[in-house]
N, C-alpha and C positions, 0 to 999 in steps of 0.2 A: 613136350612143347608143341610138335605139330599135330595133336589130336585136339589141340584146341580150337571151338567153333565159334568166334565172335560175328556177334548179329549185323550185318552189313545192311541190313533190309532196310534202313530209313537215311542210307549217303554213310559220309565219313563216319568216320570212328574214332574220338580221342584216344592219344596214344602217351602215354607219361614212361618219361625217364630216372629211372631212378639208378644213383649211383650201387652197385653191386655188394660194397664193401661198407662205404660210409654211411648207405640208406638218404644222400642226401638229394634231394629230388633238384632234375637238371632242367627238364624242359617239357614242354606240352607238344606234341603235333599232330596233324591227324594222317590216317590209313585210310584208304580203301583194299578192298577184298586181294587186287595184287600188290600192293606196297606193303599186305600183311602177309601173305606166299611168298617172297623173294626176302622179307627180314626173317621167315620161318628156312627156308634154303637156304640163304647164305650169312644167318645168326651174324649179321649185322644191320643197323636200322634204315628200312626206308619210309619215306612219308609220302602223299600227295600234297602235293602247294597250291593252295587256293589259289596263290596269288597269280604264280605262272604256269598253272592249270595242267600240270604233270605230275611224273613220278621223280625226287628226287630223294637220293642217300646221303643221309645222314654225312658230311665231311669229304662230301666229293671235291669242292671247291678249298676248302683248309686242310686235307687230310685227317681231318680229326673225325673218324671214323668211329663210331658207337657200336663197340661189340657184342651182343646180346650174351648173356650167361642163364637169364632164364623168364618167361612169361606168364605172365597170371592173368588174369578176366576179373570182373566184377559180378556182383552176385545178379547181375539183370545182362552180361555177357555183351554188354557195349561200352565197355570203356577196359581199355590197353595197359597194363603195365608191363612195363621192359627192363628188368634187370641189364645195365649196362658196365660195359668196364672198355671206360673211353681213350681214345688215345690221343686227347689233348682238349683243351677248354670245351665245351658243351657248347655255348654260346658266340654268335657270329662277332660280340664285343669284345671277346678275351676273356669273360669270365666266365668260371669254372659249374656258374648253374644260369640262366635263363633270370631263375628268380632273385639274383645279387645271395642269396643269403650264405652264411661262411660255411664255410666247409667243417664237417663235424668231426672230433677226432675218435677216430678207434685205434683198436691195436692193430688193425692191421696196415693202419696210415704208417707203422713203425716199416712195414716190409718197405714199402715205397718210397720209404724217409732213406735208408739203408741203400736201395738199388741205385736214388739219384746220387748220394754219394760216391757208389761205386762208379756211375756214370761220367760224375763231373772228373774223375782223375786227381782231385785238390790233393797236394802232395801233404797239406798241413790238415788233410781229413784224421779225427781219433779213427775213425771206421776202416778208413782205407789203413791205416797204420796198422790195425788189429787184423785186417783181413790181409793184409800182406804178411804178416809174422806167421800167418799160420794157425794151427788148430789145437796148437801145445800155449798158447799165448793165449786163445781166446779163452779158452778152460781153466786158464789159471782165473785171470780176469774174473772167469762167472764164480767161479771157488770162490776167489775174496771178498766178490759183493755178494754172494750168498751167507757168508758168515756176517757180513758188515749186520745183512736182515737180523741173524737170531743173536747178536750181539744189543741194536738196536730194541728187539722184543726183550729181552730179560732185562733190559735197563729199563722198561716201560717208557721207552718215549717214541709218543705215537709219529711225532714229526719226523725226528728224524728215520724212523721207520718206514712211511711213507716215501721219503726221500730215496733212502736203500733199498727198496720193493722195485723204485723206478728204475735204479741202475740195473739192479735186475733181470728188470722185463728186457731194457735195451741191448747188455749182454747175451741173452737169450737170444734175440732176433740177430744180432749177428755170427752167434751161433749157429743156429738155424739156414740164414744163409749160405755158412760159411758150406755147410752140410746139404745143400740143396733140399733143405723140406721146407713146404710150403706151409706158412701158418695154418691155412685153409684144411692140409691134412689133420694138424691136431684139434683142430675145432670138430672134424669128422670123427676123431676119436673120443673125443668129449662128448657129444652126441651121444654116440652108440651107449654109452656109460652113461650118460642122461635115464636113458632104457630103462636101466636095471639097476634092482634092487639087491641088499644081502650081499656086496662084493666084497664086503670084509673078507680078509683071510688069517687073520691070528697077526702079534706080531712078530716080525723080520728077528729070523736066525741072527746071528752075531755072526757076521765075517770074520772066519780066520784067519783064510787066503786070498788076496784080492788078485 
């Protein structure tokens, strides 16, 4: 991140936001040479404001502070992208991009779907219910919607498989929480596996002992 040398030679320099996770782009501003040193030191974003002819950071006024995760350049090295992971609406209106547009779903919108639950306390959350029972409760849980899948697949019905994929996935993630991994780590595992080729290995002994 800070070996990168964007061309400051002709003034500002567009700076774009984009969300870290969802890829959903938040907002345009621009940099000069220190507004881009001080988001490089303290991997949070600063801009210059044309308007009142300084340096200001990103959520000084709302706390909604834009945490850099990682920076890219264009292939002419004057224009900004900023992997961010924000800590509340993007824009000075409440909403969540600059540009209105909706917010896209991925899977990793499920960790953050998960956290607020935990956050909010709701005594009638399914989430909070499962994460309070424990980690003998949430494996049961993933058990049953996992067979609901191969139940679902040798019936051939793609709907309701689809359906049971989802419960799936969302057992999973509050697994995952429950265990402190971050989705982020298995996507790093999937990567490295991305790699490489020939990882077959024969197939799986039969368990005698578990």
């Amino acid at each position: 991140m800070s070996q990168l040398t964007p061309d400051f030679s002709k003034g500002l320099v567009p700076a774009i936001l984009q969300h870290y996770q969802t890829g959903q782009v938040l907002m345009l501003g621009y940099m000069n040479q220190e507004a881009y040193n001080l988001t490089v030191q303290e991997k949070v974003c600063w801009f210059y404001s044309r308007s009142k002819d300084r340096l200001w950071k990103k959520g000084e006024s709302s706390n909604h502070i834009q945490h850099v995760t990682d920076i890219k350049l264009d292939c002419d090295q004057d224009t900004i992208l900023l992997q961010v992971n924000p800590d509340g609406p993007t824009c000075h209106t409440g909403s969540i991009s600059c540009f209105n547009t909706d917010e896209p779903f991925s899977l990793e919108s499920l960790e953050s779907t998960i956290q607020e639950s935990v956050d909010s306390k709701n005594p009638n959350s399914y989430t909070n219910y499962l994460l309070t029972e424990g980690i003998d409760k949430i494996t049961k849980k993933y058990g049953e919607e996992s067979f609901e899948v191969v139940i679902a697949a040798m019936k051939h019905d793609n709907l309701e498989l689809t359906n049971e994929v989802a419960d799936v996935l969302y057992h999973l993630f509050v697994l995952l929480h429950d265990r402190g991994v971050k989705f982020e780590e298995v996507v790093e595992v999937l990567k490295d596996r991305h790699t490489k080729s020939g990882n077959f290995k024969g197939e799986r002994k039969d368990i005698n002992n578990w």
